[in-house]
N, C-alpha and C positions, 0 to 999 in steps of 0.2 A: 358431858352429854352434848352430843348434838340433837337440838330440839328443832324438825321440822327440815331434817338433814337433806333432803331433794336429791342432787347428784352422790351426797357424801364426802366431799371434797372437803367441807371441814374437821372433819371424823378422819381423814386420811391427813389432813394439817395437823392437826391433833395428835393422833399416835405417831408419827413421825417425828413432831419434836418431845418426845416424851412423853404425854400423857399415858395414863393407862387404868384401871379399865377405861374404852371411851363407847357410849353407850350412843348409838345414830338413831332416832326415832324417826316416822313419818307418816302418815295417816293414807297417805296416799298408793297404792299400789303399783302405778307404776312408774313413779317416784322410785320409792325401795328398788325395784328390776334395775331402774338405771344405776341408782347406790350400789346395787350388787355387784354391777358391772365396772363402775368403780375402784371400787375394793379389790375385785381380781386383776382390773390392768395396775394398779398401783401400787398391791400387797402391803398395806401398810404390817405395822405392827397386828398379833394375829390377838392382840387385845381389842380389836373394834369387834364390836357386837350389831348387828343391825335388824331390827323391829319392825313390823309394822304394828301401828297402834297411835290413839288419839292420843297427843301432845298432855292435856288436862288430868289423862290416866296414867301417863307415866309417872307423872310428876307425883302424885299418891303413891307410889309404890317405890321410890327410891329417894338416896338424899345424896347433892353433889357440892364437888367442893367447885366447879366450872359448869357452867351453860351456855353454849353456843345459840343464840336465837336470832337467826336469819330468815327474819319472815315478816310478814306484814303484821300493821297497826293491829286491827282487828283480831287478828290471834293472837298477839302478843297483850292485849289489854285482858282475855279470855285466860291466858295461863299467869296472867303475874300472881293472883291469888295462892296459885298451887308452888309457884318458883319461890315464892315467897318461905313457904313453912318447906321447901326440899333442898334449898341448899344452906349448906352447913351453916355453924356460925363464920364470921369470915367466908364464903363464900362469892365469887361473884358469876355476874350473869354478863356476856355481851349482847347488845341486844341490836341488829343492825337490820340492812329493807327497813329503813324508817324515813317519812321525811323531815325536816325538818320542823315544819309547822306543825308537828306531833309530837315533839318533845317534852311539851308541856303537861296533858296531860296524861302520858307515858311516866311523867316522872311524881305529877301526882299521886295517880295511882300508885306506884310501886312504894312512894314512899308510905302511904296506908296500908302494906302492904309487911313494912317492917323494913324494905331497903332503898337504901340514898345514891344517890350520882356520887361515883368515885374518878369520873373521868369520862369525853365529850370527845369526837371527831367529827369535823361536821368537810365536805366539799358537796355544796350546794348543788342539789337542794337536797342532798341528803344527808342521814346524821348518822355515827353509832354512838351508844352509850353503854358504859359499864355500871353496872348497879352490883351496892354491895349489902351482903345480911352484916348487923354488927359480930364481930368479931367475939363478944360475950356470949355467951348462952343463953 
């Protein structure tokens, strides 16, 4: 899943190296237009799907074993509850548009949340982090 997909360029990284289905979300309208537009110069794999619809709904309505989430603080503190119980066990989230002095409690929360930092890239001032559900059930 790309959560909060804008252009869709990672939805098109995505299916290109294999993934499949890859589900692009975005709450935005003409966000999605540009997505769309996207997806036709790029053709990825013709498993990208693309939505409009608020990040927090989605996340209710489907379970993944990947989430792309490139977006800010703010929404990303809004959907960790829901990333939380939608991706699988083993699962993980990337979670990137962060900065650094957010990490903290980004990873707060997520760990209340039920998932822990499995891995950290930071080139100041900015950070991405991989967060994982355990692996058990």
């Amino acid at each position: 899943m790309d959560l909060g997909t804008g252009t869709s360029i990672l939805a098109v990284a995505a299916a290109r190296l294999g993934a499949g289905p890859v589900l692009a979300v975005d709450a935005d309208p003409v966000a999605v237009r540009v997505a769309r537009a996207t997806l036709r110069c790029n053709r990825p794999a013709p498993t990208v799907r693309l939505r409009t619809e608020d990040a927090v709904r989605t996340l209710r309505g489907g379970r993944f074993d990947l989430a792309l989430v490139n977006i800010g603080v703010t929404v990303i503190m809004r959907v960790l509850p829901g990333l939380g119980r939608a991706l699988l066990p083993g699962g993980r989230a990337i979670l990137a548009g962060i900065l650094i002095e957010d990490e903290e409690p980004i990873e707060n929360a997520a760990r209340a949340v039920g998932l822990r930092r499995a891995a950290r890239l930071r080139t100041p001032p900015w950070s991405g982090l991989v967060v994982q559900r355990d692996p058990r059930p």
